[in-house]
TIRO-2110 file (N, C-alpha, C; in Angstrom, 1 decimal):
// TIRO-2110
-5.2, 39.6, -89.0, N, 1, A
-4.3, 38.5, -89.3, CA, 1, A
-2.9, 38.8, -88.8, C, 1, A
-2.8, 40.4, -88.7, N, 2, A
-1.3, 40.5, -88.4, CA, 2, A
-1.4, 40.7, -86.6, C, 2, A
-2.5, 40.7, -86.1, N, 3, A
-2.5, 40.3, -84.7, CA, 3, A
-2.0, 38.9, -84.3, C, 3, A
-2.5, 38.0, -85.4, N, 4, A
-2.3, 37.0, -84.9, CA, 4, A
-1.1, 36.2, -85.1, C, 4, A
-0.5, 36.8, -85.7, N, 5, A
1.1, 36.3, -86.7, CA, 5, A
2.0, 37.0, -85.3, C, 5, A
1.5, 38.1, -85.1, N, 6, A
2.4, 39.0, -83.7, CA, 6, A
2.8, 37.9, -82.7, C, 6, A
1.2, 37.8, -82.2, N, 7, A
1.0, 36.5, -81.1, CA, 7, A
1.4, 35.6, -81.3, C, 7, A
1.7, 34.6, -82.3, N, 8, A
1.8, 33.4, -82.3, CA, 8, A
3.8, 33.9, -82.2, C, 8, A
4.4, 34.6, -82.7, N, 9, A
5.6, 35.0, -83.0, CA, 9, A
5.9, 35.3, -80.9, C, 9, A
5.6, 36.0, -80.6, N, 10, A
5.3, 36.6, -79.1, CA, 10, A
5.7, 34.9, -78.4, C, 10, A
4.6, 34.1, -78.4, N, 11, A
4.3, 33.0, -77.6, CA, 11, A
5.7, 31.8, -78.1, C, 11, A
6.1, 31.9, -79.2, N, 12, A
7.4, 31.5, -79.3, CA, 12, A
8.3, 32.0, -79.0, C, 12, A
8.3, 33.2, -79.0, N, 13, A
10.0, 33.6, -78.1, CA, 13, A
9.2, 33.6, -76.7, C, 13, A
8.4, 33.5, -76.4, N, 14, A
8.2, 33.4, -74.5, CA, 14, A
8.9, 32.1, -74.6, C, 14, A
8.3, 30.6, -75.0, N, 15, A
8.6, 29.6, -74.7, CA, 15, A
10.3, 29.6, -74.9, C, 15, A
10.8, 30.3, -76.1, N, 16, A
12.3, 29.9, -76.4, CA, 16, A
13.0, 31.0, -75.1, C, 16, A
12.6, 32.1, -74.5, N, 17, A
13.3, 32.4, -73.5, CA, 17, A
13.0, 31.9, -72.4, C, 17, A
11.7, 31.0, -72.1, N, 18, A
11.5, 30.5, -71.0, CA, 18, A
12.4, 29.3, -70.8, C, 18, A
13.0, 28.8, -72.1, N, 19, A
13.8, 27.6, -72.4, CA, 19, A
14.7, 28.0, -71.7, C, 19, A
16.1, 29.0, -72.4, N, 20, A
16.9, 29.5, -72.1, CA, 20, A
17.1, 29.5, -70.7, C, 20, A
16.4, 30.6, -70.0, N, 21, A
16.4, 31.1, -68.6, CA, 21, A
16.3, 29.1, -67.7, C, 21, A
15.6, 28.3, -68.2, N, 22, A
15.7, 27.5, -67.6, CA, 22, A
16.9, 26.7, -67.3, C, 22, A
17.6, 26.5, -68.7, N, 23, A
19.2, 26.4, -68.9, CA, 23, A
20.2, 26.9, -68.0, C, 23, A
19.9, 28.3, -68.2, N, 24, A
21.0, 28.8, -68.0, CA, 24, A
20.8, 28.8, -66.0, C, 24, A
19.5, 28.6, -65.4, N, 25, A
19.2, 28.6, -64.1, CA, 25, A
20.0, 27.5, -63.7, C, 25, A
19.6, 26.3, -64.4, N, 26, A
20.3, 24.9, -64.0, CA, 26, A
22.0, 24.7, -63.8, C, 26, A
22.0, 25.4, -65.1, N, 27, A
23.6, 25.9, -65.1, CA, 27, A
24.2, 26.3, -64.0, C, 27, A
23.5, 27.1, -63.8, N, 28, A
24.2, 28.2, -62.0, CA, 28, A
23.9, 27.4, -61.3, C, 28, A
22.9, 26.7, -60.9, N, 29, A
22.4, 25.6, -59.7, CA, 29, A
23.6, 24.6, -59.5, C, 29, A
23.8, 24.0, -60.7, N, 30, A
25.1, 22.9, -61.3, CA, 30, A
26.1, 23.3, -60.5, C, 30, A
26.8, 24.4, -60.5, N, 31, A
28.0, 25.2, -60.7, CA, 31, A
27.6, 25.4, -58.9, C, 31, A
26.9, 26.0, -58.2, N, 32, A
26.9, 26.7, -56.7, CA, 32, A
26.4, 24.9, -55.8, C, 32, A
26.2, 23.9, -56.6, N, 33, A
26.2, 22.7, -56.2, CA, 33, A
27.6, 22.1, -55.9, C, 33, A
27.9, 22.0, -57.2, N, 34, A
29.3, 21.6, -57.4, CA, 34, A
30.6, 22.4, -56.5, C, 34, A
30.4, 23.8, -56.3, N, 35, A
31.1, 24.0, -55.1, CA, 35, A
30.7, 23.8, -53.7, C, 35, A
29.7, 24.2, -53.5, N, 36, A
29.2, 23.4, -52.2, CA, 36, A
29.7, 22.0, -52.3, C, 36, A
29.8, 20.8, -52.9, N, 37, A
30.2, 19.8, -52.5, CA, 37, A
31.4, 19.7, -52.4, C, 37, A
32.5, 20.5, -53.0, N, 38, A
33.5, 20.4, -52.9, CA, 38, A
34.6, 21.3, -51.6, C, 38, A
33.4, 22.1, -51.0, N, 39, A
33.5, 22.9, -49.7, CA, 39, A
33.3, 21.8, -48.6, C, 39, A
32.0, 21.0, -48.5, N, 40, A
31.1, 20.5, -47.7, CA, 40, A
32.1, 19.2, -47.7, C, 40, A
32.3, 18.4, -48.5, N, 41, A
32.7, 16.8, -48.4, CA, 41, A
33.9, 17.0, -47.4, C, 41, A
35.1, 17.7, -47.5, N, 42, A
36.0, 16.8, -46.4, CA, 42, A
35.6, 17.2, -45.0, C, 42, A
34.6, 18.2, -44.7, N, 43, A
33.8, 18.8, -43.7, CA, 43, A
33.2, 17.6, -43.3, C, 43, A
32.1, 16.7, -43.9, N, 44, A
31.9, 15.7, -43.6, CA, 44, A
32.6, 14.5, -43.7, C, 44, A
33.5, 14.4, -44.0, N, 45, A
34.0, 13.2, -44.0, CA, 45, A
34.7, 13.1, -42.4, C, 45, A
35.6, 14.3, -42.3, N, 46, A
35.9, 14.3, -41.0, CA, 46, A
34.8, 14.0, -39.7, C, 46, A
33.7, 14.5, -40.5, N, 47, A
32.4, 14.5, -39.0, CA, 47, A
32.5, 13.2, -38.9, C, 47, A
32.5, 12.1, -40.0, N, 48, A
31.9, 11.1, -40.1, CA, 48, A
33.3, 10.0, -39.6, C, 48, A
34.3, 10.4, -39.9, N, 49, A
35.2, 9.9, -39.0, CA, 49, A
35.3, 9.8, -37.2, C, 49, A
34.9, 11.4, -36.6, N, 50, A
34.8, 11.5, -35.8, CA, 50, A
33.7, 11.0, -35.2, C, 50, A
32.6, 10.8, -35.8, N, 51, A
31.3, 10.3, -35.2, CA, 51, A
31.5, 8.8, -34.8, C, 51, A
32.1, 8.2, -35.9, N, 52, A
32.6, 6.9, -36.1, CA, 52, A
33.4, 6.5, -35.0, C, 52, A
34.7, 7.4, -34.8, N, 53, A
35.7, 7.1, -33.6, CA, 53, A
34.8, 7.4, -32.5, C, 53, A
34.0, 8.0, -32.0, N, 54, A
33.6, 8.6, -30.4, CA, 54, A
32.5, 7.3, -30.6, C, 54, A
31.7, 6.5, -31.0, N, 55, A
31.1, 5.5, -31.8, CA, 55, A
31.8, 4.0, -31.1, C, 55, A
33.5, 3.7, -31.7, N, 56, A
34.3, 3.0, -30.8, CA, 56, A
34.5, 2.9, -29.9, C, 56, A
34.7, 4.3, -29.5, N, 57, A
35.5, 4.7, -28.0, CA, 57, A
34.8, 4.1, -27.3, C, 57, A
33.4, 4.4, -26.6, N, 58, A
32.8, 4.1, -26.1, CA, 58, A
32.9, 2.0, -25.5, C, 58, A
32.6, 1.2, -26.5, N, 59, A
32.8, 0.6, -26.4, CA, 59, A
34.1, 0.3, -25.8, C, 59, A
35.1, 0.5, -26.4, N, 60, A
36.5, 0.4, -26.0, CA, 60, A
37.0, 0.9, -24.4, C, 60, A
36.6, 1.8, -24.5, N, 61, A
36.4, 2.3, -22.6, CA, 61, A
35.6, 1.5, -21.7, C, 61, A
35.0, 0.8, -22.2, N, 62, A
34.1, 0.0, -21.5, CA, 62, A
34.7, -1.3, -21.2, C, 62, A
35.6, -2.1, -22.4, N, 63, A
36.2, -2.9, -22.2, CA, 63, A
37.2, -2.6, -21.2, C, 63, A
38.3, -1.3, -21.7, N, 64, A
39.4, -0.7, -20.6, CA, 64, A
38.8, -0.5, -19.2, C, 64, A
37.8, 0.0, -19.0, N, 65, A
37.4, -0.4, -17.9, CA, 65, A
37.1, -1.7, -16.6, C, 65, A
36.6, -2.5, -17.4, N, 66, A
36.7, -3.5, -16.9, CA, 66, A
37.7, -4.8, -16.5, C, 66, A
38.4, -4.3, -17.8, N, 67, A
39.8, -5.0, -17.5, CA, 67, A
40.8, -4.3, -16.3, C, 67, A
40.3, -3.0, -16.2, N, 68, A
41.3, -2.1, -15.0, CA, 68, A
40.6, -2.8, -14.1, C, 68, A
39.1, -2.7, -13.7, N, 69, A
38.8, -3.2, -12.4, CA, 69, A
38.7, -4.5, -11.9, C, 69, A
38.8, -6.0, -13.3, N, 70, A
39.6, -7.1, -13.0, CA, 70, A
40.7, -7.2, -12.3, C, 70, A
41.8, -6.0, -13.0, N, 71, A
43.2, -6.2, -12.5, CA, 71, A
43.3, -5.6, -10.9, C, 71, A
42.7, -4.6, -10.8, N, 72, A
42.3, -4.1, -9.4, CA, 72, A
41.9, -5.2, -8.2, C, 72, A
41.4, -5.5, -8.9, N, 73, A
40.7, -7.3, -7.8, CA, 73, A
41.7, -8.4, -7.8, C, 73, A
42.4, -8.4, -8.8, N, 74, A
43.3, -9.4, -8.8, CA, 74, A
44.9, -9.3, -8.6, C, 74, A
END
């Protein structure tokens, strides 16, 4: 009987520290997230500006272009 009072005692603190440990993992996960995004975002934002501008340019050179070689002819 007192084997089984051990065990059943045993199998609840596994679950309550398996609890825990899961908590407290998420916790850290939270926290090394939350700086990573606060490292990473103006990193990207800039990309995404610049992706965006070289994105216009393009077009825009294309137009400048053609208007130089209108004016060239005329």
């Amino acid at each position: 009987m007192i084997e089984f009072l051990l065990t059943v005692i045993f199998i609840v603190l596994f679950v309550w520290t398996a609890k825990l440990l899961f908590k407290i993992s998420w916790g850290i996960a939270k926290i090394i997230a939350t700086v990573l995004l606060v490292l990473a975002l103006p990193v990207l934002v800039v990309c995404f500006l610049l992706a965006g501008g070289v994105a216009l340019l393009i077009p825009i050179a294309i137009v400048g272009g053609v208007v130089g070689i209108i004016k060239l002819f005329t």
